[in-house]
N, C-alpha and C positions, 0 to 999 in steps of 0.2 A: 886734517883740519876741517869743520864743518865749512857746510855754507854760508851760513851769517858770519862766522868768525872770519871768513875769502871779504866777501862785500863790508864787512865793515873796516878791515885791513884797506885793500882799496879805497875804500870814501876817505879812510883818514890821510892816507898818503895825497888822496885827489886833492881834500879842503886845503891838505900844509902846500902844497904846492902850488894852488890857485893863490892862497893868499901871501906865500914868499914873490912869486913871480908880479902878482899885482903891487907889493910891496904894503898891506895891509898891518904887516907884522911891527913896522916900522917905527910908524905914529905910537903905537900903540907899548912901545919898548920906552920910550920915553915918557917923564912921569906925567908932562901935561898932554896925554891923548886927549883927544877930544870926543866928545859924545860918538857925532858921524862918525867914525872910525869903527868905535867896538858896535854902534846899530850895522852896519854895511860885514862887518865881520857876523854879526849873528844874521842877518838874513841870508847872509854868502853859507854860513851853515845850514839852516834850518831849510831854505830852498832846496840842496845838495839833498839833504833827509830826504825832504816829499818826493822828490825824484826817485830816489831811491825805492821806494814805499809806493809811487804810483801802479806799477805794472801787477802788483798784489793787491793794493788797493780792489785795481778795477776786478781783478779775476773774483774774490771774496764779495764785492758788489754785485756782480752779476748773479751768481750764488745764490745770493741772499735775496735780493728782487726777483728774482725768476720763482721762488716758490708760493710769493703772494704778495699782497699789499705790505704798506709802509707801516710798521708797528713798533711799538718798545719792545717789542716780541723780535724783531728783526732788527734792530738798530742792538740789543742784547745778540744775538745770533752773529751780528758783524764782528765785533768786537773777539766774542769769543775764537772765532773762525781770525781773528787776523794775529790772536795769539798763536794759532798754532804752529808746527814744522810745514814748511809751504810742500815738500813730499807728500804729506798727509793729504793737505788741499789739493793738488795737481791730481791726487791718484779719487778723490771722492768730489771732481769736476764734472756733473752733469749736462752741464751748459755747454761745455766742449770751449768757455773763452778763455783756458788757458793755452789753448792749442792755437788758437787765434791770435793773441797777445804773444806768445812767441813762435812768430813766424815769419820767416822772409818779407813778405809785405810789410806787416807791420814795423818794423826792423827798419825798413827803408822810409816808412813813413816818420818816424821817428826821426832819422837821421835826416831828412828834407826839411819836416815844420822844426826840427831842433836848429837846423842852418837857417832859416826865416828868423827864427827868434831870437838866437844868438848876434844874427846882424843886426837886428833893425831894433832891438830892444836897450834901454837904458839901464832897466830895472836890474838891481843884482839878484834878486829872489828867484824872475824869470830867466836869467842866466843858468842859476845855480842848480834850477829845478831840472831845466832840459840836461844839461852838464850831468847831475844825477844819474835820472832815466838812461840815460848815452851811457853812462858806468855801469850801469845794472843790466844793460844789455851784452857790453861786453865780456864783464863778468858771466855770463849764462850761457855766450856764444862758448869762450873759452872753456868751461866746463863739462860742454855737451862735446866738444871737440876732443879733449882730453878724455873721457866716458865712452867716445866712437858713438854719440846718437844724434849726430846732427839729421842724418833722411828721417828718424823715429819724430824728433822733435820739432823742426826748423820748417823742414817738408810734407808732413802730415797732412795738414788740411789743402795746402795748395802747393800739389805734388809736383814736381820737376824730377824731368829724367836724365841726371848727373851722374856719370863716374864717380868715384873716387877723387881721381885727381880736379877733375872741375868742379867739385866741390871745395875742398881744398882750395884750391887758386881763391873760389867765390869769398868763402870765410876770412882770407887775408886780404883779399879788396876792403870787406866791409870792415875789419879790421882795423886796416889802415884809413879809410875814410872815416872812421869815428876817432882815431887817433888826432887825424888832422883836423876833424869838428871840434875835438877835447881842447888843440894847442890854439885855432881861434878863439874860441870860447875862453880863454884864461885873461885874455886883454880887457878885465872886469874892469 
């Protein structure tokens, strides 16, 4: 199965789940839903997307501004570069901010402002976005672990010197701690 066919698998089972367990589904089974219902279900989608889409976003932006100024020349170059297989992008990354973008720090950063935002926010969009991002992370962790290139990938830019096994343990902490950012985060 490709990777986007993995991450889109994922988001769909993420979105049916957030929105069973919120009970979104509900209002919305009955013939008089009300507007608020299906708006709050399409922001609860469309944040989940940009989530998704942020960690590429940025790596294709950086890209693409690091070679010059701001042009329809470049804003054409985005686009194209965000159609492609991210494989493609990752291996023709100058910038080296895919390497950055997925990496232990970053990953943790993610999972702290994703817990700031999740509590203290109202909004479903900023729920749904971080909730995203947090999928697309674990989707990638899970990959590279399945693949054996967690020290290639994770460790790269900001090397730590782990076993095997303490590696391992590491990946099922963070693991588990974005399991339990996912299961806060569903009380939309």
């Amino acid at each position: 199965m490709s990777k986007r066919a993995v991450i889109l698998l994922a988001y769909l089972l993420y979105f049916c789940s957030v929105a069973f367990v919120s009970k979104l589904f509900l209002p919305l089974l009955v013939s008089s839903a009300s507007f608020t219902a299906w708006l709050t279900l399409f922001f609860l989608f469309a944040g989940g997307m940009v989530g998704i889409l942020l960690p590429k976003v940025v790596i294709v932006a950086t890209q693409v501004l690091s070679v010059g100024s701001f042009t329809m020349k470049s804003v054409s170059r985005f686009f194209q570069l965000m159609m492609k297989n991210e494989s493609s992008i990752l291996q023709s990354d100058t910038t080296h901010a895919a390497s950055i973008v997925y990496s232990y720090p970053c990953a943790l950063v993610v999972l702290i402002g994703g817990f700031y935002v999740i509590s203290s926010s109202t909004l479903v969009f900023g729920k749904a976005a971080v909730l995203g991002c947090a999928l697309r992370y674990v989707v990638e962790l899970l990959e590279s672990w399945q693949e054996g290139t967690m020290k290639q990938k994770w460790l790269r830019v900001f090397p730590v010197n782990l076993t095997t096994q303490e590696l391992h343990i590491a990946v099922i902490v963070l693991l588990l701690a974005f399991g339990v950012f996912g299961i806060f985060g569903l009380k939309i």
